[in-house]
N, C-alpha and C positions, 0 to 999 in steps of 0.2 A: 365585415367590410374592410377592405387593404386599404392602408393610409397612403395617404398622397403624400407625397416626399416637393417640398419647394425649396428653393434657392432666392433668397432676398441681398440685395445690395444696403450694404448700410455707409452711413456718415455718421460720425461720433465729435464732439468735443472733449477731449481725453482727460482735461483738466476738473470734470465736473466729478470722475469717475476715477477708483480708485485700482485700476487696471480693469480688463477684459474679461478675467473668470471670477465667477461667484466663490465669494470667500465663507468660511466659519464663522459662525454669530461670535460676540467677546461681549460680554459681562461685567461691568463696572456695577461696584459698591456705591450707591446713593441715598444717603440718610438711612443706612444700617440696611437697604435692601437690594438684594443684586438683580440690575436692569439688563436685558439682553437685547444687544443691538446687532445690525449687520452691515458693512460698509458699500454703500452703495459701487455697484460694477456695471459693464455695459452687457454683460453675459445674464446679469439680474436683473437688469431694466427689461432685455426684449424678452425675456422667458416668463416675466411677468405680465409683459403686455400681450403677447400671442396667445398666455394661459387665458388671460380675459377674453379675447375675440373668440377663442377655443372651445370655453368653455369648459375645461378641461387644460389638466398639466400637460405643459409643451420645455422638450430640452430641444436648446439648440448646441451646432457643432461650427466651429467656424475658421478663419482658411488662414490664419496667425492669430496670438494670441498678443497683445499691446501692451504695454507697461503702464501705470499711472501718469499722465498725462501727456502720454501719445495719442495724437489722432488718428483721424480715417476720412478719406474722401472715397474709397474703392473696398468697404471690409465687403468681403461674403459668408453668408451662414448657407446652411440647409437646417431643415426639420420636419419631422414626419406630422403631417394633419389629421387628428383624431376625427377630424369632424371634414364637410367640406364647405367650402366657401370661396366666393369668387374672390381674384386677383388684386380689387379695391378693397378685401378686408385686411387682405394681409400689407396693405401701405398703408389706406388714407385710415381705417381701422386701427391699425395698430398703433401708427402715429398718433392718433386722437388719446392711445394711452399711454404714450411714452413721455420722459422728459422734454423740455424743448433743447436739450445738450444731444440729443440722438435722434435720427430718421431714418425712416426708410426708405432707399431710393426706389427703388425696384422688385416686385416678385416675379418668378417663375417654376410654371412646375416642370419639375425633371424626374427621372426615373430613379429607382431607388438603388440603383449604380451607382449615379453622382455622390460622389462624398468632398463637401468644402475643400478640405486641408489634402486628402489625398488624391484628390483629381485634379488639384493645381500644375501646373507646370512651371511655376514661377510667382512670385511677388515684387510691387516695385512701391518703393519709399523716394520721400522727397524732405529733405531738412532745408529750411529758409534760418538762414541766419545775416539778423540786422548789425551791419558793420560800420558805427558812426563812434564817435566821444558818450554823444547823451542814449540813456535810457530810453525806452520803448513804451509807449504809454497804449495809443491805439492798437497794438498788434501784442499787447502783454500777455503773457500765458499760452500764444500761437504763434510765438516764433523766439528763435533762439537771441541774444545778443553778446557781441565783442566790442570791449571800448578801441583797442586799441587797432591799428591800421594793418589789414593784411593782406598777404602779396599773393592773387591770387593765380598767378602762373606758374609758381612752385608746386602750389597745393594742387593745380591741375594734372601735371605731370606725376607727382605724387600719385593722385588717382588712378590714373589711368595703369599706374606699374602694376597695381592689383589686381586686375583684370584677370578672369580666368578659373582654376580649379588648385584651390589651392587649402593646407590647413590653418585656418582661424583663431587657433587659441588664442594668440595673441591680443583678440578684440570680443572673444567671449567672456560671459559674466563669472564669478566665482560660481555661484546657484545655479549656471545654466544647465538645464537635464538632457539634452541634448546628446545620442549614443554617440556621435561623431561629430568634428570641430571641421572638419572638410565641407565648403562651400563651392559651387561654380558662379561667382561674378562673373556678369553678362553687360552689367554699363557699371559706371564709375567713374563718376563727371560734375567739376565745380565749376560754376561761370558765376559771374559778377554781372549785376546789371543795377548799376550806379550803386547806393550804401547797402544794397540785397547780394547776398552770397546764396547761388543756389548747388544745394549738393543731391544728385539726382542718383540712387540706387537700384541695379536690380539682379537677382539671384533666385535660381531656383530652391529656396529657403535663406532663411538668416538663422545667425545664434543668437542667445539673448544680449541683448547691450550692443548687436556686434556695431549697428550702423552709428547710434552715439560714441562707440569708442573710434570707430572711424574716425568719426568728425571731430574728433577731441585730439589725433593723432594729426589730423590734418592743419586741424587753427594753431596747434605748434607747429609746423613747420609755414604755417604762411606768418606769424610775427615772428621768425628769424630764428626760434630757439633749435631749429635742427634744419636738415637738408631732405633735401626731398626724398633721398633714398632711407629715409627712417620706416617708409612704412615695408621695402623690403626686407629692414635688417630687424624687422618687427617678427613680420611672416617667420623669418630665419629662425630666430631664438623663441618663438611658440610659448610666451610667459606672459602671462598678464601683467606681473609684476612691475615689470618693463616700463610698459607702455602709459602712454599720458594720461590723465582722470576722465573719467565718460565723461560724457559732454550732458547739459542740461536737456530733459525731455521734450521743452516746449512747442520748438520747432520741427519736429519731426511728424510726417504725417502720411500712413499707409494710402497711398493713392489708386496702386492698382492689384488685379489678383488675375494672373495671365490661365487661362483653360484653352483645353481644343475647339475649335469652332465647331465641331459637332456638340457639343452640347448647347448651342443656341442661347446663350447669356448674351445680357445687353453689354454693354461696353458705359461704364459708367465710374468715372475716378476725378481726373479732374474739370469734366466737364459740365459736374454742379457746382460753377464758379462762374457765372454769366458775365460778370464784372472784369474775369480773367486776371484779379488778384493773384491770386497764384501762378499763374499761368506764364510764365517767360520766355518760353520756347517763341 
């Protein structure tokens, strides 16, 4: 029998989860006897819960890969179905085995053409950062905060200079494995909407770290310590070294994953948000 190839939408809480890919078990000494443990990931949560609807072992492959406590309103996987089964096992089923930090929006089946990451045409990120004096209690862990006051017409213009095709090093990780530091930004855009700062991204790929060094390179020049033209003389000098410290994971959160309309995927990112919390547009 040929396995059926599906495509699910997921939403994650990135803070539960200690990044996206399954990691190596580690082994601590307890009372002279070594314990093996494995850090919980989001790529080990659904592979274990589709193994159970399955019946059998299921890899999945998926369309970015998220750092320890980034989220996701719009991630996508595929994976091939050993078994068959309708549409509601592969969401309300699987969900019934997953954490309540991850869900499934969405399945669909696609051909076994469709590949998550290389049939993208693009992904889009969204960083919320809280800009008041006090601390963040309700929105802790899912959004970023700045005490002090920032001007956010600099950092707009700042943004928008990046626009385009251009080399990244300057905002990539030390670790990032990434064969090329060349990105195309497609938006790059900050607006304020009263103590919310919203920074809305999107390219056809990112580097590792690249969009928190963004916003690290941007909250200095909106509290005064540089001029808007920092993030071209960033681009210019191609060093990380440079450039200002990533910015904190919390706020960040993969919302969409752009494919051709021939592949017939729902459109779902930030419109599992009925409250429209996020939503500022």
């Amino acid at each position: 029998m040929s396995l059926q190839r599906w495509a699910l939408g997921i939403e994650y809480d990135g803070g539960s989860f200690h990044g996206w890919q399954t990691q190596a078990p580690t082994t601590q000494v307890v009372d002279g006897r070594p314990i093996g443990s494995t850090l919980p990931t989001v790529q080990g949560a659904l592979e274990a819960a589709l193994s159970q609807i399955a019946d059998a072992p299921v890899q999945v492959v998926c369309a970015g890969r998220t750092d320890t406590g980034v989220h996701a309103t719009g991630q996508v996987i595929h994976f091939d179905a050993p078994v068959l089964r309708p549409e509601t096992a592969w969401v309300r089923g699987v969900n019934a085995q997953l954490p309540n930090s991850c869900a499934v929006r969405w399945a669909q089946p696609v051909s076994t053409d469709f590949h998550a990451r290389f049939s993208a045409t693009g992904r889009r990120y969204r960083y919320l950062l809280l800009n008041r004096p006090e601390r963040l209690a309700l929105f802790s862990g899912r959004a970023g905060w700045f005490h002090r006051p920032l001007d956010v017409e600099p950092m707009s213009h700042a943004a928008q200079s990046i626009l385009g095709t251009h080399d990244f090093s300057a905002f990539r990780a030390a670790e990032c494995q990434a064969n090329s530091p060349v990105r195309t930004l497609t938006e790059s855009r900050v607006t304020r909407q009263g103590d919310w700062l919203i920074f809305d991204f999107a390219a056809n790929a990112f580097l590792q770290h690249m969009i928190r060094n963004l916003v690290g390179a941007l909250v200095t020049i909106g509290k005064g310590d540089a001029p808007a033209s920092l993030m071209i003389e960033l681009l210019a000098q191609k060093n990380r070294t440079l450039s200002p410290p990533t910015f904190m994971p919390d706020g960040l959160y993969l919302t969409a994953v752009d494919y051709d309309a021939g592949w017939g995927l729902p459109t779902a990112g930030l419109s599992g948000d009925p409250l429209q919390i996020f939503n500022f547009r």
